[in-house]
N, C-alpha and C positions, 0 to 999 in steps of 0.2 A: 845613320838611320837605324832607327831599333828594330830587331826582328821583333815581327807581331803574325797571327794567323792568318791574316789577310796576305801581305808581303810576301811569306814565305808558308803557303798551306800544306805544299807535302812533305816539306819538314815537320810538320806541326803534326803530321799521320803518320810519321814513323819512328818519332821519338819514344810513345811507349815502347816501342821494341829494341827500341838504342837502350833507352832507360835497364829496362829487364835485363835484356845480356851486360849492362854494365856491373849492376849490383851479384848475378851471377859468376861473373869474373872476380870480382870482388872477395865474395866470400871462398871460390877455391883458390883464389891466389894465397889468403891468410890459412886454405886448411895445409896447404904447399910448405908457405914459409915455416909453420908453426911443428908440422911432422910426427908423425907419431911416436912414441915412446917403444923403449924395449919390452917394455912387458904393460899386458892388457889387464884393466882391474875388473873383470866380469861381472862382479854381483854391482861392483857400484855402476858401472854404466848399465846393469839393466835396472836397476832401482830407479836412476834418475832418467833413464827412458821412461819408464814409467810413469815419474813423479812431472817428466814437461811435459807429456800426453794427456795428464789429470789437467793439470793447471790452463796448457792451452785451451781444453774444454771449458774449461771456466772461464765465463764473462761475464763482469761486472759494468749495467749500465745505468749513467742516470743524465739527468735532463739539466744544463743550466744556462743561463742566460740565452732560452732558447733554443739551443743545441744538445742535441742526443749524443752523450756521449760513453764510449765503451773502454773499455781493458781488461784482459786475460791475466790471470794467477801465475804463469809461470817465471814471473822477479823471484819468488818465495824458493823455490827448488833450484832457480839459475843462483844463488848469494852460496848456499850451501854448495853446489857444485863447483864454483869458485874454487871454493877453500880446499876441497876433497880430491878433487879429477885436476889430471894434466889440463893443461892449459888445451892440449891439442882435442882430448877427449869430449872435454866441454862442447867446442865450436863442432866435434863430428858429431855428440848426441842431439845438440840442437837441432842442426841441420837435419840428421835424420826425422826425428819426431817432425819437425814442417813439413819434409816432403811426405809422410805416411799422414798429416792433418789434410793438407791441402789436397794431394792426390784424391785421396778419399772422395774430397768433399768436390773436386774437381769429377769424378767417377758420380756421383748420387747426383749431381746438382746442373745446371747450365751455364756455369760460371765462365765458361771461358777456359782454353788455356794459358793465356796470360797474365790473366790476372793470379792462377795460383804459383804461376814461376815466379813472379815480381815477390810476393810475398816470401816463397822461399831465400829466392837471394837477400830480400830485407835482411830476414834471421840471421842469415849466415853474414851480413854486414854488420850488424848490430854486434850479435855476437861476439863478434872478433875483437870490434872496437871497447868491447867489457874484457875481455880474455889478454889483450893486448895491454889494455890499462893496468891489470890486477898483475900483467906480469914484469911490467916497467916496475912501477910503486913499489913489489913485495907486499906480503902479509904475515903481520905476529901471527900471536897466539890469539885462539879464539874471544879470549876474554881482554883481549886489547881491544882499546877504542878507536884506534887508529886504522887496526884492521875493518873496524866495523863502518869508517867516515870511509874507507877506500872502496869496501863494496857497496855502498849506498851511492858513491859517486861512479860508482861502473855500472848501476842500474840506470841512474840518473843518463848518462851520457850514452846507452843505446839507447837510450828514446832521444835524443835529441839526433843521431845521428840518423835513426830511423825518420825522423820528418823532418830533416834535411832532405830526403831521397823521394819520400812521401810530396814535399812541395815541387820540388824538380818534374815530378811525373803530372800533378797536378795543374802546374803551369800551363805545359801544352794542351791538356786534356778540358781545361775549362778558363786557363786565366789567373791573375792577379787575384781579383777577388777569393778565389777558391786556396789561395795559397795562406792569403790572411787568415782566414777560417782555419785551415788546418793550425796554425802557431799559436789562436788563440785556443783550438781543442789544446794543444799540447800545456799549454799553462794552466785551462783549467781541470786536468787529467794528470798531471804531477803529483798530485798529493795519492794516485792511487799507487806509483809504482814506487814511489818512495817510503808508503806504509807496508808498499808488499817487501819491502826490500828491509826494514827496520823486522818484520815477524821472521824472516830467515833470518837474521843477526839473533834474533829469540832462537829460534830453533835450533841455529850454532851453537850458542852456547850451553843449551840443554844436552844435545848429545855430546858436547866434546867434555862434559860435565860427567854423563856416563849414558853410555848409549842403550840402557834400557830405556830412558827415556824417549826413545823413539816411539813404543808402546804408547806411552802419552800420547805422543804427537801424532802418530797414525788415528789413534782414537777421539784426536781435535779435527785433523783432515777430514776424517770420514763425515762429521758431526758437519765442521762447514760445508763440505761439498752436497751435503745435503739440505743444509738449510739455504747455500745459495743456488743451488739449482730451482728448490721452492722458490726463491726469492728472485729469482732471473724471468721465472716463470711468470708468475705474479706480477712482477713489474712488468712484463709484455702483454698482459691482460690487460692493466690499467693502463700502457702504455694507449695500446691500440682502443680503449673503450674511450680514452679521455679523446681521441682523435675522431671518432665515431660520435661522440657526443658536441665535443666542438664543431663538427662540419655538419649535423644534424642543425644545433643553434644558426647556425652559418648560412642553411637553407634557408630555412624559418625566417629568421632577418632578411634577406635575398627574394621572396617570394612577397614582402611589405613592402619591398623598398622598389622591388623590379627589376633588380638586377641579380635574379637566381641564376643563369648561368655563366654570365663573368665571375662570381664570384665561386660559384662548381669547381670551374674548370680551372681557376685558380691552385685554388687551394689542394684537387683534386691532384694536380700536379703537383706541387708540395708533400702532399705525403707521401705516393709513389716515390718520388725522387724522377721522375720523367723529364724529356726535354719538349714533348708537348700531349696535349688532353685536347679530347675532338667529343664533342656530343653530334648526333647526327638523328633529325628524327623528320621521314617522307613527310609529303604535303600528304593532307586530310582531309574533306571536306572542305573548309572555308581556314584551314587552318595552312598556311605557306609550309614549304618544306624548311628545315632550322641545321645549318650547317656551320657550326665556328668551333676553332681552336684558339687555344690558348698556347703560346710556346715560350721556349727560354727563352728566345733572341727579341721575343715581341710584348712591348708593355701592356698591348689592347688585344680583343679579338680578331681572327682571319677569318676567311671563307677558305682558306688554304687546307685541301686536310690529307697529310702527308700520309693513311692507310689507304689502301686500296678499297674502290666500291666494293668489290666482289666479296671480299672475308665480309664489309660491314654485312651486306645484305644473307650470308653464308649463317653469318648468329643472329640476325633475326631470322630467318626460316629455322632454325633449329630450336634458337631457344637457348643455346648453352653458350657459358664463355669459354674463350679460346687463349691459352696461354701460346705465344708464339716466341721462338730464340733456335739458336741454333742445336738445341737438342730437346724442343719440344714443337709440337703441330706435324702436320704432312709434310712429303716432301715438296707437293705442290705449291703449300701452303708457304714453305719457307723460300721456295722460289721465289715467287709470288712479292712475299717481303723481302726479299735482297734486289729484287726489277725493283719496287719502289725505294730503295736507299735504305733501306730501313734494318737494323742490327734485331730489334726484339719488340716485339709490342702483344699488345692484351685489350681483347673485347671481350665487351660483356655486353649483356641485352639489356635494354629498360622495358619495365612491365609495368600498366597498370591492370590489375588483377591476376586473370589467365593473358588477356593480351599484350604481345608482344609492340613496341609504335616506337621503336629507339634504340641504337646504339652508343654505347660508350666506351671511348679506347683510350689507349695512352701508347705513344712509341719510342723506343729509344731511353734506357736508362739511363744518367746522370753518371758521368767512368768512363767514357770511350771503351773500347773493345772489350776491357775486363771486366764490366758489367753488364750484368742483365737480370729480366725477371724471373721471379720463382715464383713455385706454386702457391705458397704464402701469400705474395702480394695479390695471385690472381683471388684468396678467401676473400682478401681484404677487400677488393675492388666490388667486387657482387656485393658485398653488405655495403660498400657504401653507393652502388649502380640501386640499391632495394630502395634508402632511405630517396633518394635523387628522384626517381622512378615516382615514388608517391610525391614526391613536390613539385613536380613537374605536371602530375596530373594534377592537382591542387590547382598551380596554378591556369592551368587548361579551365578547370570548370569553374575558377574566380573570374577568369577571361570571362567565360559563358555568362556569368552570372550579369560581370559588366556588361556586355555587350544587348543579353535580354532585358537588362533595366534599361538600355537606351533606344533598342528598337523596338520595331513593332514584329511580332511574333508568326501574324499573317504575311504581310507584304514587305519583312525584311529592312523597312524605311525606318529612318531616326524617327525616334518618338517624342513628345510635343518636350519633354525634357529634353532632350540631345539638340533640339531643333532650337531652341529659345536659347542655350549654349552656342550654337554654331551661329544664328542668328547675333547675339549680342559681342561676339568674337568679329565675327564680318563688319558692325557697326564702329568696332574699334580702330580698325583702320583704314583712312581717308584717302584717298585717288582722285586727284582734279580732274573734273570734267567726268564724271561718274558720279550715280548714285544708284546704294544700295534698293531693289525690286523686291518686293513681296508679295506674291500673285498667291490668292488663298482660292483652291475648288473646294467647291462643295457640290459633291455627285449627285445628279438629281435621280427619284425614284424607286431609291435604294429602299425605303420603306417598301414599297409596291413589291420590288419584285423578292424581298425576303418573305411579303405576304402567297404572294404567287405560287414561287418557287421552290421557298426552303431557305434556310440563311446560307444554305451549301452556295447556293448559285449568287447571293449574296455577299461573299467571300471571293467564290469565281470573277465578281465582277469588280469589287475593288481589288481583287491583283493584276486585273488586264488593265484598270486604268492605270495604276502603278506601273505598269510596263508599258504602256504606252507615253504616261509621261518623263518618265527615265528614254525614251527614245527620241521624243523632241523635243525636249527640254535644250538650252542653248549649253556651249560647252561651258563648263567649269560650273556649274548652277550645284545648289544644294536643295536635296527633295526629303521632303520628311510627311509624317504620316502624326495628324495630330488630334484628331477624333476620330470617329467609328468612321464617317463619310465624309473627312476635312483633308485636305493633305494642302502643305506649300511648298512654294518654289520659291529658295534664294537667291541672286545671283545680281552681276553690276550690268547696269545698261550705261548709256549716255545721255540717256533724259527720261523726265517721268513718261512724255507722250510716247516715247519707244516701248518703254515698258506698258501701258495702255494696247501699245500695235501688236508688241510679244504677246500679253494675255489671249487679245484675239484670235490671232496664229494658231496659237496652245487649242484654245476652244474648238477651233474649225478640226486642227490634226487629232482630238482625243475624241472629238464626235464620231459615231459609226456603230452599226450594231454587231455585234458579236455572239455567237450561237452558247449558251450555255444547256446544256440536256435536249437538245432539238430541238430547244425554243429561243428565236430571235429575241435578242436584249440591246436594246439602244442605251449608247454611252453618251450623258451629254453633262454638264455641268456649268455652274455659276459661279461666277469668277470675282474675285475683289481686290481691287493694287492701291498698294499704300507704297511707296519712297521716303526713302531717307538721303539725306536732312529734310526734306520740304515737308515730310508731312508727321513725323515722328523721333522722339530723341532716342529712346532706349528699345530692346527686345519685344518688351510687356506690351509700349505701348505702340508699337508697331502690329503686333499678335491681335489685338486688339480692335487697331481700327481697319485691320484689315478684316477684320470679322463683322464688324457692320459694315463693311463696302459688299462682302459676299452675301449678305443679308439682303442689301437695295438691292444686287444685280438680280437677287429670283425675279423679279418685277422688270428689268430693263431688259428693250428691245432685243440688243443683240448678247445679255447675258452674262456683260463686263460690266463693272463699277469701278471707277476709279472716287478715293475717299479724298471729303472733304468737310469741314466744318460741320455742315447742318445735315451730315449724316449721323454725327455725336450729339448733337441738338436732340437729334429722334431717340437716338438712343437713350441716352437721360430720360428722354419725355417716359420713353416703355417702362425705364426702371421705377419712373417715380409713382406711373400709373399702377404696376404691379401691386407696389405697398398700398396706394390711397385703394384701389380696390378690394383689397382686404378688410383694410377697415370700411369702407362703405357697407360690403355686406354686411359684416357683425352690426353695425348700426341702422340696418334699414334703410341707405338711406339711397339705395335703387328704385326706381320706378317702373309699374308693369304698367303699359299702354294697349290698349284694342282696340283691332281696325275690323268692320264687321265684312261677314261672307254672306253675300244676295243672290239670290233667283233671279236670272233673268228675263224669264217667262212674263213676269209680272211685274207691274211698274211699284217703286216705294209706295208710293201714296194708296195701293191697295194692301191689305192687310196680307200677314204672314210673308213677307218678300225677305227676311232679313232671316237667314237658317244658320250662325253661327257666329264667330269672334275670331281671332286672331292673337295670342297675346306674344307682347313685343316687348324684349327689357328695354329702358331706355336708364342713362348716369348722367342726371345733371353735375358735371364736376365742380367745385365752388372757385376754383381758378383756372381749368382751362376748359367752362363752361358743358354744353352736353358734348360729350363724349359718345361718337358713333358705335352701334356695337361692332360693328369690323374692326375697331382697334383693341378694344377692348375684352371680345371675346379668345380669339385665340391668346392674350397675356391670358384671361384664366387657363385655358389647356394647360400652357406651358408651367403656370406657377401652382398646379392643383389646386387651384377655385372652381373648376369648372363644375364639380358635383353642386359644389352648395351652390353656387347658382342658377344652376337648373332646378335645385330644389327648389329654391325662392321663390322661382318665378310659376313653376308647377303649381306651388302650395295658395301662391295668388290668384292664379288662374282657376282653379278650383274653387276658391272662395269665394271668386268673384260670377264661376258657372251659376255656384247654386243662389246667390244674394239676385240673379236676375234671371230666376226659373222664371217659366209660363206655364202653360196649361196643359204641354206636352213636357215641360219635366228643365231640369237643369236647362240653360245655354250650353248648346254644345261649342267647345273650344278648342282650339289647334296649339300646341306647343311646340317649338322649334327642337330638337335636339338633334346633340353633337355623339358622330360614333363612341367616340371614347367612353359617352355616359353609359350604351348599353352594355359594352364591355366589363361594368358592374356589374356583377352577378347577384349581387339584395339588391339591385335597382327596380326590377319589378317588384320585389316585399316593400319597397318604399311606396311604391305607386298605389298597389293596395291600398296600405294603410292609410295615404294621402286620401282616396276614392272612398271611403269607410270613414274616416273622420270629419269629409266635406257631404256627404251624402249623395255624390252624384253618379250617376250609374258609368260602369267601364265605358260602354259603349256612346257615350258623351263627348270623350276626353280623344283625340286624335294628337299624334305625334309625327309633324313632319321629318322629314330628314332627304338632304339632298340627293341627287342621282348620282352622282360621285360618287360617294361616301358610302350609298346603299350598293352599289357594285363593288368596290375595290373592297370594304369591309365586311363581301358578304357573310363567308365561312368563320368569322368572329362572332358577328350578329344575330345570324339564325337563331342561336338558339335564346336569346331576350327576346327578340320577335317574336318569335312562337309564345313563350311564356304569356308577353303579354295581349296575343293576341286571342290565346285561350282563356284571358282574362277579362274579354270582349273591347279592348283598346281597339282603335282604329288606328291604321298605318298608312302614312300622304306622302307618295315621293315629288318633293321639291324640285325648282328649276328643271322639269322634265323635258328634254330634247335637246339637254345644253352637255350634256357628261358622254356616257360611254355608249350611246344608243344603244345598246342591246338589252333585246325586249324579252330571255330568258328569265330573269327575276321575276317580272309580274306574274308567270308561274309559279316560279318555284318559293316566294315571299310570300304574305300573307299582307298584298299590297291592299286596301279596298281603294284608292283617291290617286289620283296625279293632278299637279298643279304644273300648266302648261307657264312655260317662263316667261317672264315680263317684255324679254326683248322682242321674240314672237308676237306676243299679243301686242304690241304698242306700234309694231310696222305694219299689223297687217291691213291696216288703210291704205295702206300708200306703198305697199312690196307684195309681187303678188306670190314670190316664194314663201314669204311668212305665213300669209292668207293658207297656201297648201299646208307648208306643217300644220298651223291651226287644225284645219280639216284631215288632215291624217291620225290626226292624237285623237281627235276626238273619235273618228270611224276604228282607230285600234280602242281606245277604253270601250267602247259598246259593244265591240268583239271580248274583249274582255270581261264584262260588265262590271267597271269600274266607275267611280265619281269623277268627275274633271271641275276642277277650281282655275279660272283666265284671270291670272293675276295682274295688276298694272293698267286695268281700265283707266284711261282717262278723258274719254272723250265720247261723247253719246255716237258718234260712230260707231265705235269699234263695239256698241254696247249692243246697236242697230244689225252689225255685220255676225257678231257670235250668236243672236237668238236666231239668225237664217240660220246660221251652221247649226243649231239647236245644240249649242253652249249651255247648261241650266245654271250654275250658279256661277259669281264674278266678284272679283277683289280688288280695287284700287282706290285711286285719290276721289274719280268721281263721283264717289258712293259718300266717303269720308276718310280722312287723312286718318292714323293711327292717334286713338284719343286718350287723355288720362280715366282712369276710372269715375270721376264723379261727370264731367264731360260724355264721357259714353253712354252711360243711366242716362242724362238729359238728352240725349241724343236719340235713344230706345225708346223713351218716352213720346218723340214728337213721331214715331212711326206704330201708328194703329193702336193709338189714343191706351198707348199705357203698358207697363209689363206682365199685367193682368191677362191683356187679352189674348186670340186666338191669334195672335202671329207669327209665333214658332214653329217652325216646320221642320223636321229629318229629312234631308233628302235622301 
């Protein structure tokens, strides 16, 4: 059975200590065997103390096939010491210069101390097995070749001996793998110690030639040693910038592709040489908290993160990173890291800006015991914690950007993008015995109370529906927000008629008033369900028909529509209406009708009974014949026709006032309009100039406009009312006693007329509540002193009962249905023998 780390692990943790005191033994058994001499060469062993102390300073690094690779100058000074120094003096200057290099650097640094004994014993192994060699072999003269192939092969053969000992240590410390690596460093790092080893063979022969020429060669020494310290230097700039710039790319790419922090923490670990890298940044706002590492043993990331909370959170409250190893941090600190297993590790903060929102560490150098970090690495880390730090918020507010391109900004919900996505996602996969529900509200009123209120309380009230529908809404459902006052509900039921019973539900639990500024707001809305399969194939056109089914619901009883066929029928019909409307106007080819306004004091057949007109658009369509203006009026609102239709009709009814003046002056005429027109501020300059170009006096021209309309629109209104009321227009509130009954406006408007509503006047034969309102509108307008117009007469009764009530003037079928213009002359005509005569009256 093979020894592995697993089989035998506390073997495997105490080999480098086997390791170390072997190659220690090693080298004093050879300083033992080999002994010193009787007499000591002074200058030369301080010269070549000297000359290994240069040399070892000297490191020569470069990069190949992926690997950073290094070696030290002292082959060059070890070939000549060869030749020069006892065999025994050799293996004790080396030995000394390692232990005053390593100590040193064991003393300034955190390296361990065993890693710098291993290294000692190396030398003094190496060493030996050169000294050992060179003393089997013999050496000529300097200017033999023979001599010069033995000391190249006693350079050659402490490097191979040296990682023989190097793999042995390396085996337990990391593995097979790590052993392969080292034999391939040594093959492609050969050609440095074997040129270092042919420029001593140079230097031998120079001075055994005559040893002023050391002059030279000190004066070549000095020259390299300075041109490769520049150049050590240098290449560790470019080393570290090309690192810096590759994991800059690295981000960049990672931050398109989405996977910025697997490939961080990756790589991140890579450069350090770590055995694992932890990013670590708190929950945010709407942003979860982000905890993975990346380690040597693991291909993927963990949630595993081998530092302790306390230090992460210790640098983000401070702000600084922290180098941690056994002779750097507190002593707590280092506690701290030896309770969590841990040899050495390094945080540092992520920032974006001043703010700190991140940690980033690494623990555990790559070496077992005789490695660890330095301050170095901790430069390194910050510069690359800075670039990390900016791409991490990057991708923070790419997130933000996603996430506000799909929702809605007020009420937090998918936006009619994200929703038509999720919708067409839901469509794609099928569930027997299910179909996909699409329940579309449309909040009712929401005009009204942005008028009221402010759009503040407006806003207040679609996020309370939005929270109320996210609260009973059925599980697993999708809710999005897809107009100003639209939102839908996704989700699978078990038949369309469920989804019909859901909608309802939905309606009853979203209704209820809610207090926004002190003032009670009722929640209610109109609902429309479309299914899939049965009633739609894709996204669009599920969106769709469910928007004419929420259309018919304003109209149905209980405020639900479920879509079907000859809902789309309607639809079509609006949109074809829209266009042919457009062109009708440009062409003329509308009709104005007038129904006349009578006295009812005096019967027709006595002169002067007929004090007014009516005019009324009417659209013969040429295929879907005339056309009601109830269907057709609000398509203009909606499609901006509605001005020039009012004009149209305006500019007819004017023309048609003055063509059948009397002998008191124009026909005085009543025009319908829609608030939206007076919300034109040149609509009064049109009026004018319409009143100025037909000749008929302002005070001829009256402009109905509902009670609805005249209440909820007031504070829009007022001020076209007034204009055109100081214009001498008259103002007729329509359907009066059918809207918001409060009698404040006839005040505060510049009402002169009310026209009592048709329902009213058409029951009050036969209801004797209607009879009272009758009689109450009329006793409030003579408190008032206003005109009252009883529209809807049709029956000499009611014509009987409103002259008791002392009713003066009246409008309906009885009198005459609403007539063409050449129809209405002939009609004007057959009352008081002509339009000549004295039968126009002002009431």
């Amino acid at each position: 059975m093979p020894v592995t780390r697993d089989s035998h692990p506390k073997l495997f943790r105490v080999m480098p200590r086997i390791a170390t005191g072997l190659v220690l033994v090693l080298g004093a058994v050879a300083l033992v065997y080999l002994g010193p001499p009787e007499d000591f060469p002074a200058f030369q062993v301080a010269f070549f103390l000297v000359a290994f102390l240069v040399g070892q300073r000297l490191t020569i690094q470069y990069h190949a096939r992926g690997m950073g690779i290094a070696f030290n100058l002292t082959d060059i000074p070890l070939v000549i010491a060869l030749f020069y120094l006892p065999p025994f003096w050799v293996l004790a200057t080396k030995c000394f210069v390692a232990i005053l290099f390593y100590g040193w650097r064991y003393l300034r640094t955190d390296v361990g101390l065993l890693k710098p004994l291993y290294n000692i014993g190396l030398t003094g192994v190496g060493t030996a097995v050169a000294v050992l060699l060179v003393q089997y072999l013999q050496l000529g003269a300097a200017t033999d070749p023979e001599t010069w192939l033995v000391l190249v092969l006693a350079v050659v053969l402490t490097g191979v001996v040296v990682t023989v000992f190097i793999s042995l240590l390396l085996y337990f410390l990391s593995g097979w793998a790590s052993v392969v690596k080292a034999w391939v460093g040594f093959a492609l790092t050969l050609v440095g110690p074997v040129l270092g080893a042919c420029v001593g063979v140079m230097f031998l022969v120079l001075l055994d030639a005559s040893l002023w020429t050391g002059v030279l060669i000190g004066a070549v020494v000095v020259a390299f040693i300075y041109l490769a310290r520049s150049y050590a230097a240098l290449r560790r700039q470019r080393q570290v910038l090309r690192e810096l710039n590759e994991f800059t790319q690295l981000v960049v790419d990672s931050v398109h592709t989405k996977r910025l922090i697997d490939a961080m923490l990756g790589r991140l670990r890579d450069i350090l040489s770590a055995e694992s890298a932890t990013v670590w940044v708190p929950a945010v706002g709407r942003y979860p908290p982000i905890r993975l590492t990346s380690s040597l043993d693991d291909s993927g990331l963990t949630d595993l993160d081998p530092v302790p909370d306390s230090l992460q959170r210790a640098v983000m409250d401070s702000g600084e990173g922290v180098l941690l190893s056994p002779k750097n941090g507190t002593k707590a600190q280092r506690e701290e890291l030896e309770a969590a297993g841990l040899r050495g590790a390094m945080l540092v903060p992520l920032r974006s800006g001043d703010e700190v929102y991140g940690c980033l560490s690494v623990a555990d150098r790559i070496g077992g015991e005789i490695s660890h970090f330095v301050s170095v690495d901790l430069q390194l880390m910050e510069t690359i914690a800075a670039n990390v730090g900016i791409a991490v918020q990057n991708e923070r507010l790419l997130d933000q950007l996603r996430y506000d391109a799909y929702h809605d900004p007020l009420t937090r919900l998918p936006s009619r993008r994200r929703s038509l996505a999720a919708l067409q996602e839901a469509l794609s996969i099928t569930v027997p015995g299910e179909v996909v529900a699409v329940l579309m509200f449309d909040v009712d009123g929401l005009h009204e109370i942005n008028d009221a209120l402010g759009h503040e309380a407006g806003d207040t009230t679609l996020v309370e529906f939005a929270r109320r529908l996210k609260a009973h809404a059925p599980a697993g459902s999708f809710i999005g927000r897809i107009d100003s006052d639209e939102f839908i509900l996704q989700t699978r039921l078990s038949s369309t008629e469920e989804a019909v019973e859901c909608a309802r539900r939905l309606r009853a639990d979203l209704s209820g008033p809610f207090e926004v500024g002190g003032v009670a707001v009722t929640l209610s809305a109109a609902v429309g369900v479309v299914t899939h399969p049965d009633f739609a194939a894709d996204a669009d056109e599920l969106l769709k028909r469910a928007d004419g089914a929420t259309r018919q619901a304003k109209d149905a009883a209980d405020g639900v529509r479920l879509y079907h066929s000859g809902l789309e029928s309607e639809s079509l019909r609006r949109i074809g209406l829209a266009a042919d409307l457009r062109r009708a106007l440009d062409r003329g080819e509308l009709e104005v009708h007038f129904q006349p306004k009578v006295r009812l004091d005096r019967a027709l057949s006595d002169g002067g009974a007929v004090v007014g007109a009516e005019a009324l658009v009417r659209w013969p369509h040429p295929e879907f014949g005339l056309v009601a203006p109830e269907e057709f009026i609000p398509i203009a609102g909606s499609t901006g026709q509605l001005g020039q239709l009012t004009e149209t009709v305006l500019d007819e009814a004017l023309r048609r006032s003055a063509e059948w003046a009397g002998e008191d002056g124009p026909l005085p005429m009543a025009v319908n309009l829609s608030p939206r027109t007076l919300t034109d501020e040149g609509f009064p300059d049109k009026v004018a100039a319409m009143l100025e170009r037909h000749g008929v006096p302002a005070d001829r021209l009256t402009f109905e406009i509902t009670e609805d309309d005249v209440v909820s629109g007031e504070p829009r209104l007022a001020p076209a009312l007034d204009r055109l009321h100081e214009m001498g227009v008259r103002l007729s509130v329509d359907d009066f006693g059918t809207g918001y009954s409060s009698l404040a406006y006839l005040r505060r408007l510049p009402v002169q007329e009310i026209k009592i509503d048709i329902r009213f006047v058409q029951g009050m034969a036969t209801d004797a509540d209607d009879r009272a309102i009758v009689e109450a509108v009329l006793g409030l307008a003579r408190h008032f002193a206003i005109g009252v117009v009883a529209e809807g007469i049709e029956a000499h009764q009611t014509v009987e009962q409103l002259r008791e009530l002392d009713c003066e003037v009246g409008q309906g079928y009885y009198f005459s249905r609403p007539l063409p213009p050449d129809r209405f002359a002939a009609w004007l005509d057959t009352q008081g023998g002509g339009r000549g005569q004295t039968r126009l009256r002002v009431v």
